[in-house]
NUFILUM-342049 format. One line per field, with one value per residue (C-alpha): residue number from 1; residue in three letters; z negated, x negated, y negated. Coordinates in steps of 0.05 Angstrom, whole numbers. Each point is the difference from the previous one (the first is absolute). Example, Ala and Ser with C-alpha at 12.3 -4.5 7.8 and 13.67 -1.06 7.14 Angstrom:
BEGIN
seq	c(1; 2)
type	c(ALA; SER)
z	c(-156; 13)
x	c(-246; -27)
y	c(90; -69)
***
This chain:
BEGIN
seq	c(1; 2; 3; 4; 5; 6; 7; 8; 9; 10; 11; 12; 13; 14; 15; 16; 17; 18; 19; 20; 21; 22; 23; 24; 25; 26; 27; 28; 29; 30; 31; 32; 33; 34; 35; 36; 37; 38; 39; 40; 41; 42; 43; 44; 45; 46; 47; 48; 49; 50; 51; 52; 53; 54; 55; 56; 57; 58; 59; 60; 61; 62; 63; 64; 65; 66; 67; 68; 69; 70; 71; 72; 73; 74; 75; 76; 77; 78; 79; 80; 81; 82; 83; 84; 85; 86; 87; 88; 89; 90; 91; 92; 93; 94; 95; 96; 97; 98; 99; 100; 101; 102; 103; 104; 105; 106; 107; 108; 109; 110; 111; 112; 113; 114; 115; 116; 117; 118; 119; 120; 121; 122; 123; 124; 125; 126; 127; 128; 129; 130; 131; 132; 133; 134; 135; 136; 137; 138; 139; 140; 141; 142; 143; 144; 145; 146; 147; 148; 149; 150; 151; 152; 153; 154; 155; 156; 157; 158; 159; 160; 161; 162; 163; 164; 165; 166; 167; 168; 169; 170; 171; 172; 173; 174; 175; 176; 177; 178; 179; 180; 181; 182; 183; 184; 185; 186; 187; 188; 189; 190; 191; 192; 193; 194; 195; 196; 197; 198; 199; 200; 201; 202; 203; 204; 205; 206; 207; 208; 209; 210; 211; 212; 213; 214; 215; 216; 217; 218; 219; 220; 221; 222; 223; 224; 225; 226; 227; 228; 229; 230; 231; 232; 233; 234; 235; 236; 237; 238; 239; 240; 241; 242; 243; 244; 245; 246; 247; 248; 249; 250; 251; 252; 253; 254; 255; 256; 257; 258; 259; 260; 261; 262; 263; 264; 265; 266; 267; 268; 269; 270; 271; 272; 273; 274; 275; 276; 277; 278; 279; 280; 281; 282; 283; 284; 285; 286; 287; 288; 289; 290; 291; 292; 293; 294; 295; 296; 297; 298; 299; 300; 301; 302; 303; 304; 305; 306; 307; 308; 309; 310; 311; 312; 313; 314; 315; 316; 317; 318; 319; 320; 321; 322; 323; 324; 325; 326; 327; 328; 329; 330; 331; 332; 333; 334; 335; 336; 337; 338; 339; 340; 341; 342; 343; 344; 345; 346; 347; 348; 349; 350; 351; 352; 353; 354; 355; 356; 357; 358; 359; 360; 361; 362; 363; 364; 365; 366; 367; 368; 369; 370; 371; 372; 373; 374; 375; 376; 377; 378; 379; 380; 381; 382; 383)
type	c(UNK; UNK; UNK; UNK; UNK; UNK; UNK; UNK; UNK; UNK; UNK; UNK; UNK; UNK; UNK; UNK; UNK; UNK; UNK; UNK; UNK; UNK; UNK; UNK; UNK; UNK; UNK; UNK; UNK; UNK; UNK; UNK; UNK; UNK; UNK; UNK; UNK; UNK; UNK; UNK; UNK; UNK; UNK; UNK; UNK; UNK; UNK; UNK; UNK; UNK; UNK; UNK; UNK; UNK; UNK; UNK; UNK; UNK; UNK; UNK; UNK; UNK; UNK; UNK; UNK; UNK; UNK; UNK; UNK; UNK; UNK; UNK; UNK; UNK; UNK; UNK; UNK; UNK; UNK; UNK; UNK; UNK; UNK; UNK; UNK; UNK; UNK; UNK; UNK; UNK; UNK; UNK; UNK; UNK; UNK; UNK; UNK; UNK; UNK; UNK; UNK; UNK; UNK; UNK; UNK; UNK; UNK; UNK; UNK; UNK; UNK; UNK; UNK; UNK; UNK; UNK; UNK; UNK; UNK; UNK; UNK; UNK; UNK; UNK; UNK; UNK; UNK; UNK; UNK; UNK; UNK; UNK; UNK; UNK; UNK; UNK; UNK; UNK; UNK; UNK; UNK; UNK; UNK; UNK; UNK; UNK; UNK; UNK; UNK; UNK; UNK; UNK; UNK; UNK; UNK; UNK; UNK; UNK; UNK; UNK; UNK; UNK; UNK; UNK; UNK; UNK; UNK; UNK; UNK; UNK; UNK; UNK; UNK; UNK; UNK; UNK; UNK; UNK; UNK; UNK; UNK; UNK; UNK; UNK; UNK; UNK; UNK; UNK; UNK; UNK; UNK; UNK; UNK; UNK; UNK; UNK; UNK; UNK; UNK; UNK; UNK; UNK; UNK; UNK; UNK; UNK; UNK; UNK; UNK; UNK; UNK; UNK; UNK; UNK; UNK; UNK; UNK; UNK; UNK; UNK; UNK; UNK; UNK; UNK; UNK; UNK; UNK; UNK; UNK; UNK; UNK; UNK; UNK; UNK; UNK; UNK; UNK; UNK; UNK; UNK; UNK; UNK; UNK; UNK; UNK; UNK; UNK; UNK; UNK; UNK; UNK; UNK; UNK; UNK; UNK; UNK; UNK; UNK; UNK; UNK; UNK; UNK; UNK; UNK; UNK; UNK; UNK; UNK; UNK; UNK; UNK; UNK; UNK; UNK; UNK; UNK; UNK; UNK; UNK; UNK; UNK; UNK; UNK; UNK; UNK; UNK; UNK; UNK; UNK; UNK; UNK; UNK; UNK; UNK; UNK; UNK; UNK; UNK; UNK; UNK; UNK; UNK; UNK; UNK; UNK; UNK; UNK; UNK; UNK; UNK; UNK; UNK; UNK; UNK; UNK; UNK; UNK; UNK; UNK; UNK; UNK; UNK; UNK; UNK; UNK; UNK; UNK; UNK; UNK; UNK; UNK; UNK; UNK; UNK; UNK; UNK; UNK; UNK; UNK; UNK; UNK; UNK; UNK; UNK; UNK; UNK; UNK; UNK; UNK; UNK; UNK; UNK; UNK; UNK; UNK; UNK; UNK; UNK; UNK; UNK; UNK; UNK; UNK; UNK; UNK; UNK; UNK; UNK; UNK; UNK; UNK; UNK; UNK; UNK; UNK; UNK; UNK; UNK; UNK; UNK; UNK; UNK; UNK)
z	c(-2134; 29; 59; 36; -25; -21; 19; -29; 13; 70; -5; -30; 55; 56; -41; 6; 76; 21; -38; 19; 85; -3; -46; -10; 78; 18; 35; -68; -30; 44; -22; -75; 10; 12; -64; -59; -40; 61; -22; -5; -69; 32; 15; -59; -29; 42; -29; -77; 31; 34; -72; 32; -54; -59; 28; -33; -80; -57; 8; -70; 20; 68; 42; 41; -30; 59; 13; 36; 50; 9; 7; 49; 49; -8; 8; 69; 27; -21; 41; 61; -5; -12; -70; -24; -56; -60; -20; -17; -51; -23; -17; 6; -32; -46; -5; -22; -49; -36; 2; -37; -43; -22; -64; 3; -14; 50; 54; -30; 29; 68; 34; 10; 25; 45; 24; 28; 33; -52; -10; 34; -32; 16; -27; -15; -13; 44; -7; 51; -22; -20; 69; -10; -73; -53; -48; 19; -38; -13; -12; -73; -53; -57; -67; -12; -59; 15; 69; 54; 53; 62; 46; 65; 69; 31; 78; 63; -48; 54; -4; -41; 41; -20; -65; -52; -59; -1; -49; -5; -28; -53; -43; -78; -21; 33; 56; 78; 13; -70; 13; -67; -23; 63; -8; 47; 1; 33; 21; 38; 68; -13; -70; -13; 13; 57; 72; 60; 62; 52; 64; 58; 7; 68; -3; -3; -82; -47; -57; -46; -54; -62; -50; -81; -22; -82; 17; -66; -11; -71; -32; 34; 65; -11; 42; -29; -53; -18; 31; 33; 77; 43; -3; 14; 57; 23; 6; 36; 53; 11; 10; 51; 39; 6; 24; 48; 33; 7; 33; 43; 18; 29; 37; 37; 18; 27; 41; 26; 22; 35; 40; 31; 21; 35; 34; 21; 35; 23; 64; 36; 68; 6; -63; -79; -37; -47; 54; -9; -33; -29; -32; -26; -48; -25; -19; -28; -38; -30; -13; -49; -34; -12; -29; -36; -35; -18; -35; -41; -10; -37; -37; -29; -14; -39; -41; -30; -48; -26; -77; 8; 21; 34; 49; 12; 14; 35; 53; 21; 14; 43; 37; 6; 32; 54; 12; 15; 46; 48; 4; 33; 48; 10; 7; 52; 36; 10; 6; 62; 38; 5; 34; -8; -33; -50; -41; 18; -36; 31; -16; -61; 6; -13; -66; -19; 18; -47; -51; -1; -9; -59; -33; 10; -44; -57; -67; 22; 72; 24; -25; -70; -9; 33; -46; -63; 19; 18; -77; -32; 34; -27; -68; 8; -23; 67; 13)
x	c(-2190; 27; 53; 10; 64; 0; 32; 50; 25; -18; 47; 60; -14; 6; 52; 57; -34; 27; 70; 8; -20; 34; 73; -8; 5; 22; 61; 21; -20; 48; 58; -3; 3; 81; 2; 35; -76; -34; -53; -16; 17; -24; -75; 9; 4; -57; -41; 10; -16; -68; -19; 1; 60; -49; -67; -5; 19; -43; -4; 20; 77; 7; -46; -54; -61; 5; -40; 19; -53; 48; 65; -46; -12; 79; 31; -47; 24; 81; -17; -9; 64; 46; 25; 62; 10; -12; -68; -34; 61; 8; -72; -45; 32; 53; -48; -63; 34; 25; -66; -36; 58; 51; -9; -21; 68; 19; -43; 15; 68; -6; -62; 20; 73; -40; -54; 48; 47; 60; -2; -7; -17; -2; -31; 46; -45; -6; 56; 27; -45; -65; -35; -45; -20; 6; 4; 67; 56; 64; 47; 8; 7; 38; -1; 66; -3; -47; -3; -1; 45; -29; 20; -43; -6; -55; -17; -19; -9; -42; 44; 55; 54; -26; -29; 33; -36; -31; -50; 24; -44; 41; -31; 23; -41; -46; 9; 17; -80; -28; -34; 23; 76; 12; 25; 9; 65; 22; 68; 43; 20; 71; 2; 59; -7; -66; 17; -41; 5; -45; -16; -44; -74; -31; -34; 59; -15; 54; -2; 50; 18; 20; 41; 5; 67; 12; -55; 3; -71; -22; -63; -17; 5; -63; -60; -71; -15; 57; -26; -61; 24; -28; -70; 16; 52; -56; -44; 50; 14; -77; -4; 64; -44; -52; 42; 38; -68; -18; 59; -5; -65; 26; 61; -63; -26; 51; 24; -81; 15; 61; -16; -72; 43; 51; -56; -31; 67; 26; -31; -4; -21; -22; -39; 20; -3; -51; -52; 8; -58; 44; 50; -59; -23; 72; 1; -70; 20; 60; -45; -46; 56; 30; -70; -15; 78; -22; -60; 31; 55; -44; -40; 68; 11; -61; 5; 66; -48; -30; 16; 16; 73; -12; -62; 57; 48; -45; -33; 75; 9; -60; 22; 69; -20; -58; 42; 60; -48; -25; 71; 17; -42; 3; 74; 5; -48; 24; 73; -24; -56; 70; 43; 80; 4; -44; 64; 51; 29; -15; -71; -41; -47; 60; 15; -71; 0; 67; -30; -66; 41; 39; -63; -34; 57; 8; -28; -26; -12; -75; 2; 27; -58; -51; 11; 8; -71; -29; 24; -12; -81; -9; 9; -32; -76; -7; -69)
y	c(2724; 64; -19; 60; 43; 72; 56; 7; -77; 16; 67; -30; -60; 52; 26; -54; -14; 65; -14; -62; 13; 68; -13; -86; -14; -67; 17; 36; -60; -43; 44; -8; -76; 2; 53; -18; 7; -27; 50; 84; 30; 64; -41; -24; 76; 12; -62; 45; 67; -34; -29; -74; -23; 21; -17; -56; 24; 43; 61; 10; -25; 42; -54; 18; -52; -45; -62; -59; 18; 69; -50; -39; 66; 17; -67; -12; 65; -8; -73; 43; 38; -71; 38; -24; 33; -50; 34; -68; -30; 77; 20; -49; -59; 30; 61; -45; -40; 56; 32; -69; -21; 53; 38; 74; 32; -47; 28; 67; -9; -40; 6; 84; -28; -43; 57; 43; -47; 14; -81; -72; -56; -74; -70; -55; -50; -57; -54; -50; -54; 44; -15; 63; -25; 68; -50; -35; 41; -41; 68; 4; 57; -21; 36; 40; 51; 51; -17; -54; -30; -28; -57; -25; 16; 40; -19; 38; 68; 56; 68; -31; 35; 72; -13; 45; -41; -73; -26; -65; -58; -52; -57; -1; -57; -57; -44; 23; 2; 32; 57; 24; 21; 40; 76; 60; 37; 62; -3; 46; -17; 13; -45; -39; -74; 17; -12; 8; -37; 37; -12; 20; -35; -16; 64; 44; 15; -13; -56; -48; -41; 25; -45; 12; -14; 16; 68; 40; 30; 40; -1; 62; -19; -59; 13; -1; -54; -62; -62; 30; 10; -53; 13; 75; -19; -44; 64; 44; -59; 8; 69; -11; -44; 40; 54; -52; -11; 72; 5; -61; 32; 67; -40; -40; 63; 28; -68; 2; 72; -17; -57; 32; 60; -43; -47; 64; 19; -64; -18; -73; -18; 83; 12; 2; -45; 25; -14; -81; -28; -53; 55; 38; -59; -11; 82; -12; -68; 51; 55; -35; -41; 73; 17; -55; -4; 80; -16; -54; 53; 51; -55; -23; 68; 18; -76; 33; 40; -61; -10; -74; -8; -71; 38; 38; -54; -39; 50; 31; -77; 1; 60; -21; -63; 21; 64; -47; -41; 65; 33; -66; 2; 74; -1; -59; 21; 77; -31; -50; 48; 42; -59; 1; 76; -18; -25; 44; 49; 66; -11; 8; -47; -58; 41; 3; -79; -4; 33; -30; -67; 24; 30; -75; -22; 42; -9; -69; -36; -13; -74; 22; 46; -39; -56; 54; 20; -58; -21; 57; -4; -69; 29; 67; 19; 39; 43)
***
């Protein structure tokens, strides 16, 4: 198997490098955090004009033909710049799912919106008592003339606060677990009866609740297939993982980066730091966690073109779980070799810590999915 990248992944990666170091710097960064958005429209402008926001769609609908391997390159490098705009709930997981499960007139209409940064999109999946399972859906869709009205409450809802449309997720029929009977909806932000809660996450990026109160939806306005979500929402959680890796992957980079250059400036007793033997191991401990978490990363990656949905399931699990294990390390580790300003505010490396933290939590914890893939192995008839 091929591993090295081509050129042109290795352009567009040098590509958003150069945006990112020379118009994405971290005291710009620090600013939008007190904005109303907490996040660039103009980078996100930028994100269309560099192809990023349709990498991942057919060409045939305005994408570029993107694999997960391409969302792999891009997510590690956004990790580097501390991104907050909500490219991950916007593309990857709203993105993905209508890729795999919306009907071609469907697509015809959002995946262009969604290319050139006209619209945002957010999941409302997850409930208060789902505990990472897809499979939990309590909000319910009631038949009402040609239509639907929706009641339920979705939880902790990445980019809710600038979402101008949510696909929402609402069982019709079965019980709270069934993996059958649950629907997609897209509903306008600004619907009568949806209200969003939002708040800021320990990472500075924006999330909320969103409650269903009497929402009217029409026929028109049902995603994909009637009944058929979950194991589709299931696959576009997957894919998020993988991309939450690859960009856990680039934040360890960067944090690795960061603390060698300050040991090699800090000096004690006369000399830096970098010249202490013990020091040296902990870098080198950090270095081949980083490398390690990477090549887990890209094997996640490349699984997401396997046919069978549960390889999928089961190897972004995997990734989610040993990635979640490295970070740790690597984001103590850089945090402590920098003493006391290793937390504060004026310095990235805390924010990479903070987001590194947040990343371990979304879309399932390391115990979730090391016991979802230590289940889902049991079963499987691996090679």
């Amino acid at each position: 198997m091929n591993f090295n990248l081509t050129e042109e992944q290795l352009g567009l990666e040098d590509t958003l490098q150069r945006f990112l170091s020379r118009d994405y710097t971290f005291e710009k960064r620090r600013n939008l955090l007190s904005t109303e958005d907490g996040f660039s429209r103009s980078a996100w402008a930028t994100y269309a004009d560099l192809g990023i926001l349709a990498l991942p769609f057919p060409e045939e609908f305005g994408g570029l033909d993107g694999t997960a391997v391409d969302t792999y390159l891009v997510m590690r490098t956004l990790g580097k710049g501390l991104i907050l705009e909500p490219y991950l709930s916007t593309i990857v997981l709203c993105g993905g799912l209508i890729n795999n499960f919306a009907t071609r007139s469907q697509k015809e209409v959002l995946i262009p919106s969604l290319a050139s940064g006209e619209s945002m999109l957010a999941l409302a999946h997850y409930e208060p008592k789902s505990r990472y399972n897809e499979s939990l859906v309590e909000t319910q869709a009631v038949a009402a003339g040609d239509g639907w009205v929706l009641n339920g409450h979705k939880a902790v809802v990445f980019g809710a606060p600038s979402a101008d449309h949510f696909l929402i997720s609402a069982r019709h029929e079965g019980d709270d677990t069934s993996e059958e009977g649950v629907s997609l909806f897209l509903v306008p932000a600004d619907t009568t009866g949806l209200s969003i809660t939002g708040w800021v996450n320990h990472d500075g990026t924006r999330a909320g609740d969103v409650v269903l109160q009497h929402v009217k939806v029409s026929a028109d306005q049902l995603v994909g297939e009637q009944g058929k979500a979950i194991p589709a929402v299931s696959q576009a959680v997957a894919l998020a993982n993988c991309a939450i890796v690859a960009e856990a992957t680039g934040i360890m980079r960067a944090l690795i980066a960061a603390t060698l250059d300050y040991l090699k400036t800090r000096q004690q007793f006369g000399v830096p730091l970098s010249t202490f033997q013990a020091l040296q191991h902990r870098l080198a401990d950090m270095a081949i966690a980083a490398e390690q978490a990477d090549s887990m990363a890209l094997r996640a990656a490349i699984e997401m073109q396997n046919e069978d949905l549960n390889a999928r399931v089961r190897q972004a699990s995997g990734a989610k779980a040993y990635v979640n294990q490295q970070a740790r390390l690597v984001g103590q580790d850089a945090v402590q070799l920098h003493g006391g300003i290793g937390v504060t505010d004026e310095l990235d490396v805390a924010h990479y810590f903070k987001r590194l933290t947040t990343l371990s939590l979304m879309l399932g914890d390391t115990s979730f999915h090391l016991q979802r893939y230590s289940n889902m192995l049991e079963t499987a008839d691996v090679q």
